[in-house]
N, C-alpha and C positions, 0 to 999 in steps of 0.2 A: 454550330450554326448550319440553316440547312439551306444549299447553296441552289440555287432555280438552276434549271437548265435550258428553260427555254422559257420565249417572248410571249406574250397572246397580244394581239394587235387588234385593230379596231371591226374588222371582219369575225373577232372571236375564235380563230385561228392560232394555234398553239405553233412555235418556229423555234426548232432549236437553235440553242445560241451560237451554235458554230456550225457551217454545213458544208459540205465537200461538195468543192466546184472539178467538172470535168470537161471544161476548155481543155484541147490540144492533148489530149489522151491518144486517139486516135484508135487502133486495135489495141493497145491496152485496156481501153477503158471498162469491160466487164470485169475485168480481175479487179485494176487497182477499186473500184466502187464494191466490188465483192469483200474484198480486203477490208476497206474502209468502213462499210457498214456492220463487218464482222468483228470490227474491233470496237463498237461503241458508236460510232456518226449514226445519227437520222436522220441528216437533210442532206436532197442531193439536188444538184442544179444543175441544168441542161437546156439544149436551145434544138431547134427544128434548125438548126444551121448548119449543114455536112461540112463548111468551110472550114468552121473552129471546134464541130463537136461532132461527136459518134454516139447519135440518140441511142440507134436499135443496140449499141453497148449497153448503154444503161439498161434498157427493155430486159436484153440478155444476162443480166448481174441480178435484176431484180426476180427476174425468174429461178436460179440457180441460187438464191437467198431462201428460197420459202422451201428450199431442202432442208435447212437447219434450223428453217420456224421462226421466220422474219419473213411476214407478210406484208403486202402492201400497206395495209391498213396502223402498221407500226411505224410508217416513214411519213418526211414531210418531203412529195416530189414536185419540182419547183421546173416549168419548162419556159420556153420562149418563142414569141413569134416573131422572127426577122423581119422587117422590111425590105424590099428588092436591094436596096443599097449594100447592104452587108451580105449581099450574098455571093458567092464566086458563079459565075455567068450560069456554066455549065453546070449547075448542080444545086439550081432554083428547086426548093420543093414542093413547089404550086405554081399553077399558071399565071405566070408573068404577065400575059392579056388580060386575066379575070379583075373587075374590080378589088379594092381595096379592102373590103367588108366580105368577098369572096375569097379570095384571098388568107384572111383571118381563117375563115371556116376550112379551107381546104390545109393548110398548115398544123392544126389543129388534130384535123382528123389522122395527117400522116406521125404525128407527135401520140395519138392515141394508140395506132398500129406498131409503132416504133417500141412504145414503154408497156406494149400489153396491158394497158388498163384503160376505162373509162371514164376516167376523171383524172384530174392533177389538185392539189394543194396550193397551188401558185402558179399564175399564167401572168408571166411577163414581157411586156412591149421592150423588143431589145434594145429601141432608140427612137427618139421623137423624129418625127417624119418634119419635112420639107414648109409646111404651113400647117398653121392650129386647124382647119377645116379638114387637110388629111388624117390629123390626127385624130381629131373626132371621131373620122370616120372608121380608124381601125379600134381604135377606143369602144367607140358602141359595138363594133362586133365582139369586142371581147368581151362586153358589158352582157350579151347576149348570151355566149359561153359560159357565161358566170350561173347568169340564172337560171339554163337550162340543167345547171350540175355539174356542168363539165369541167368546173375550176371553182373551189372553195374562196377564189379573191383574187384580184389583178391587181398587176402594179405596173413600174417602168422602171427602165433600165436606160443609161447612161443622159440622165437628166444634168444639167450641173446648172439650169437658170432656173431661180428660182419663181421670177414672175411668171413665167412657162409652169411649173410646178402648181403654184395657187390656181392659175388660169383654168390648169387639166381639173383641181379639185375641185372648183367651183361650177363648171360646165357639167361635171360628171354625173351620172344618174349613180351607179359604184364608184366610191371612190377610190383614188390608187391605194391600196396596204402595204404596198411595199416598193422603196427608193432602192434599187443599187447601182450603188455608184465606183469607179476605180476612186481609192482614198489615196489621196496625194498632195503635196505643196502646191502645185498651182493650180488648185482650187480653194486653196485656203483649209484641204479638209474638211470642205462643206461646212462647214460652221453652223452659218446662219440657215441653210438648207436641214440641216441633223437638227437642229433649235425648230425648226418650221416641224417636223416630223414628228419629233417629242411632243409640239404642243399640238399636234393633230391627231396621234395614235397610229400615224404612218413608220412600218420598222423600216430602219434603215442598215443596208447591207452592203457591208463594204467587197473589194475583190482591189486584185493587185497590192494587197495590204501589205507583206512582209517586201517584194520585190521592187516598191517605189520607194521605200522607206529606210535604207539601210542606215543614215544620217539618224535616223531616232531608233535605231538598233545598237549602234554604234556612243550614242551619247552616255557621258556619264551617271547621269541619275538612271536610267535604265539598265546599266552593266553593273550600279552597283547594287540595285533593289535585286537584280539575276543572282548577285553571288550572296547575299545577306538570305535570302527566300531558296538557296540551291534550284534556281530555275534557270531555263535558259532568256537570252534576252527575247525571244520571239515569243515565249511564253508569257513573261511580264506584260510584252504591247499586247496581247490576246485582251490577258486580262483585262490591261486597264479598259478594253474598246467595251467589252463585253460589260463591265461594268458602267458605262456609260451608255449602257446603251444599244452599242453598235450590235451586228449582227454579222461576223465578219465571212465569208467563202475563204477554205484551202485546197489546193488543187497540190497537194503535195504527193510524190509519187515514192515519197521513203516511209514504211512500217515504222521506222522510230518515230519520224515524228508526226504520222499520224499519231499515234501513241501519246507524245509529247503534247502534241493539241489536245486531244480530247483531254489532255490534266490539267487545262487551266481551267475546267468546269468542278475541279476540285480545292479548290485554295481561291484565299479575296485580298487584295490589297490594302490597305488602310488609306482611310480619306486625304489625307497629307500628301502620299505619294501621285494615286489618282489626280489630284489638283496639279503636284510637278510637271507629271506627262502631261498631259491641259496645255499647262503653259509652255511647253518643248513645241508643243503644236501649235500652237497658239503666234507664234514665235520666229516658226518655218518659212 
């Protein structure tokens, strides 16, 4: 059976099914990304956010990649434009004064300088701003960004209302292509969000996935489909997301199980057990 490795979404944008998040890397972050993409990942995910992330790392891994003949144009690079909120004071990287839609542009441009390229694959709003009329307004700048080339498709990041979700889709001239969301219990696991997504063509990308969830690492129908399949349990929930669907971010900093991850784009669950994990979630 020939097993996909990646999504294509409503933008016609191809996303692999697992992509390496690089939150809280810091000076690591060219190696472990170098690492990562040398051992099989194509997607990387990054934010214009010095707080939580180290762009020009990335910049710097994707440069010292095309030594060994992995070009830009082989990856899916996925970045973000913070809003003042999430940013640590000192280390805004746009002017705090410029408008909103200024703002977008200026963040943008330092995320272009940052990754050495002129374009990204994915230009993500890292959180819905304060009223839907801000949001608008940083929305159309991205909208902007899009069709100038600068970004194959925008989405949003740390949504978890749904009526906010329809609200952005419906106002939008682009629509969002991509939800990621931390996947947890008290959200439900998005459910009815991941449902809204599927029936829109919006991929949804989980992050905090193994680290919220040890309760369904730990459960039995997960421990025993691990040792029936010789897989580990982290690799089982891979699976089952990915076959559902999900799109999950690893920010894992060990070679084994980068390793580990990229193998559950090798082997498939059968529908019985997919349906268990379901209901463990379901459940939560």
């Amino acid at each position: 059976m020939h097993l996909e490795k990646s999504i294509r979404n409503l933008a016609g944008v191809q996303i692999p099914y697992l992509i390496y998040g690089t939150a809280w890397k810091e000076t690591r972050t060219a190696d472990l990304v170098f690492k990562a993409i040398s051992y099989g990942f194509r997607g990387i995910d990054t934010a214009c956010q010095p707080k939580h992330y180290n762009e020009p790392g990335v910049g710097e891994a994707l440069s010292r990649l095309k030594d060994i003949g992995i070009g830009r144009e082989d990856l899916f690079l996925q970045t973000k434009f913070t809003p003042l909120a999430g940013h640590d004071p000192q280390r805004v990287p746009y002017d705090r004064r410029a408008s909103l839609a200024d703002q977008v542009v200026q963040s943008f441009s330092v995320s272009q300088k940052n990754l050495g390229t002129e374009y990204v694959d994915s230009l993500v709003l890292h959180s819905p701003l304060t009223t839907l009329n801000q949001l608008m307004e940083v929305w159309e700048a991205m909208e902007r960004i899009c069709r100038s080339g600068g970004a194959k498709q925008i989405g949003i990041s740390n949504c978890y209302d749904l009526s906010l979700m329809k609200e952005l889709y419906e106002r939008a001239t682009v629509k969002p292509a991509v939800l990621q969301n931390r996947f947890y219990s008290e959200t439900h696991y998005d459910h009815d969000l991941r449902r809204w997504c599927r029936e829109h063509g919006v991929v949804y990308q989980s992050f905090w996935t193994l680290s919220a969830n040890p309760h369904i690492l730990q459960h039995a129908v997960v421990q025993k489909a691990a040792s029936d399949l010789s897989k580990t349990a982290a690799q089982v929930f891979f699976r089952f997301l990915v076959q559902s669907g999900v799109v999950p971010l690893t920010g894992t900093c060990s070679e084994q199980h980068m390793k580990d991850d990229l193998a559950v784009l090798d082997f498939i669950l059968p529908p019985t057990l997919v349906g268990a994990i379901d209901e463990i979630l379901t459940s939560s």
